[in-house]
C-alpha positions in Angstrom: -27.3 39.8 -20.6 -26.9 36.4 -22.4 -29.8 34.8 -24.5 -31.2 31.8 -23.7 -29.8 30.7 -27.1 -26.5 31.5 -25.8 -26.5 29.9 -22.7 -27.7 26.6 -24.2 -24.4 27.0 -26.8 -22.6 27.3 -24.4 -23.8 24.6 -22.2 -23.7 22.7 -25.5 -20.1 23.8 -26.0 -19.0 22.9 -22.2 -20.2 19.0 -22.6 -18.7 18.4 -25.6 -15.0 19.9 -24.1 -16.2 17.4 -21.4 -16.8 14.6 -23.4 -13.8 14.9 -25.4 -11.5 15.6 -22.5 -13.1 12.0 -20.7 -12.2 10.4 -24.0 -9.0 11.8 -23.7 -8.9 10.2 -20.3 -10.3 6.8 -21.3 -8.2 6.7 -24.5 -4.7 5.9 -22.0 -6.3 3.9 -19.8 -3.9 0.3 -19.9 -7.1 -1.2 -18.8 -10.6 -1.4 -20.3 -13.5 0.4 -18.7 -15.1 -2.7 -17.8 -12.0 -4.2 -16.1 -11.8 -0.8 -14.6 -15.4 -0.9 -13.4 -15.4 -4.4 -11.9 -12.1 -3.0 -10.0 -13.6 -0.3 -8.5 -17.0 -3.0 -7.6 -14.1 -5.3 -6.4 -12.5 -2.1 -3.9 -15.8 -1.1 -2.5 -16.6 -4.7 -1.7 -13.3 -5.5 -0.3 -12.9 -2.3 1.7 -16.0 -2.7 3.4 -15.0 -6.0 5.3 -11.2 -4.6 5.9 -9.5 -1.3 6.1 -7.4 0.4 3.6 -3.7 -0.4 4.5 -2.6 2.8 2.7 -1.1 0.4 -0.3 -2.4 -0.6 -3.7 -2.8 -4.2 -2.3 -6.2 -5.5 -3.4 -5.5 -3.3 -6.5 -2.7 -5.5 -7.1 -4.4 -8.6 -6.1 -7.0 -8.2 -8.9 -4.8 -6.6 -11.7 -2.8 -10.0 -11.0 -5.1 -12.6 -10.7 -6.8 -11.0 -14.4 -3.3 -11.3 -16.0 -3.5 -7.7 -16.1 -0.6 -4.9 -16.6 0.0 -4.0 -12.8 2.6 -1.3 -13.0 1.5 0.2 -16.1 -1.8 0.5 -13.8 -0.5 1.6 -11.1 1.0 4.6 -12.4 -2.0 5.6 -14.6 -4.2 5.5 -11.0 -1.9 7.7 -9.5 -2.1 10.3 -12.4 -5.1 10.7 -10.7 -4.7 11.0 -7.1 -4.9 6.4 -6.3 -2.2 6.1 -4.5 -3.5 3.7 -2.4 -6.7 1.5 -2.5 -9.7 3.7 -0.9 -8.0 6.7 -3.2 -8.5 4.4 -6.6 -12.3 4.6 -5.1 -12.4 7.9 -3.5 -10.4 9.7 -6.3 -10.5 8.1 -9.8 -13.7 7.1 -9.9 -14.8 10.7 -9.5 -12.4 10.7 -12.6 -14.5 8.5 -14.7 -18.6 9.0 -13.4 -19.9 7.8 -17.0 -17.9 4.1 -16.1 -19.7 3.3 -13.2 
């Protein structure tokens, strides 16, 4: 049976592997976190007055009207499962908890 010791090493050991693997993550994003984070604020606010369309069209909307890089965003949110706009909400930011 493990020590207590050795349960909090490796507990220790698991949230760094975490830590560095979000890093990882956050280190290709072609946005910032805080353009990324007023994106997903923009989703959940627009979503709740219409439905999702199944497109990236609000995603678009904001990455253009910030002069932002739209297909270079697009196909970083699909790495992770936002291929539309309620999956950039419903998927990435599960991706990125410590952004929000």
């Amino acid at each position: 049976m493990a020590s207590k010791e050795d349960k909090q090493k490796r507990k220790q050991l698991l949230q760094e592997f975490k830590d560095k693997e979000q890093e990882a993550k956050s280190a290709q994003m072609p946005i910032s976190k805080a353009e990324l984070k007023d994106l997903f604020v923009h989703l959940d606010s627009s979503l709740q007055e219409e439905d999702c369309d199944d497109s990236l069209t609000l995603t678009e909307a904001f990455l253009l009207e910030r002069h932002l890089p739209v297909d270079q965003t697009k196909a970083w949110l699909a790495q992770y499962g936002g291929y539309c706009d309620c999956e950039v909400l419903a998927n990435v930011e599960d991706e990125f908890p410590k952004i929000i």
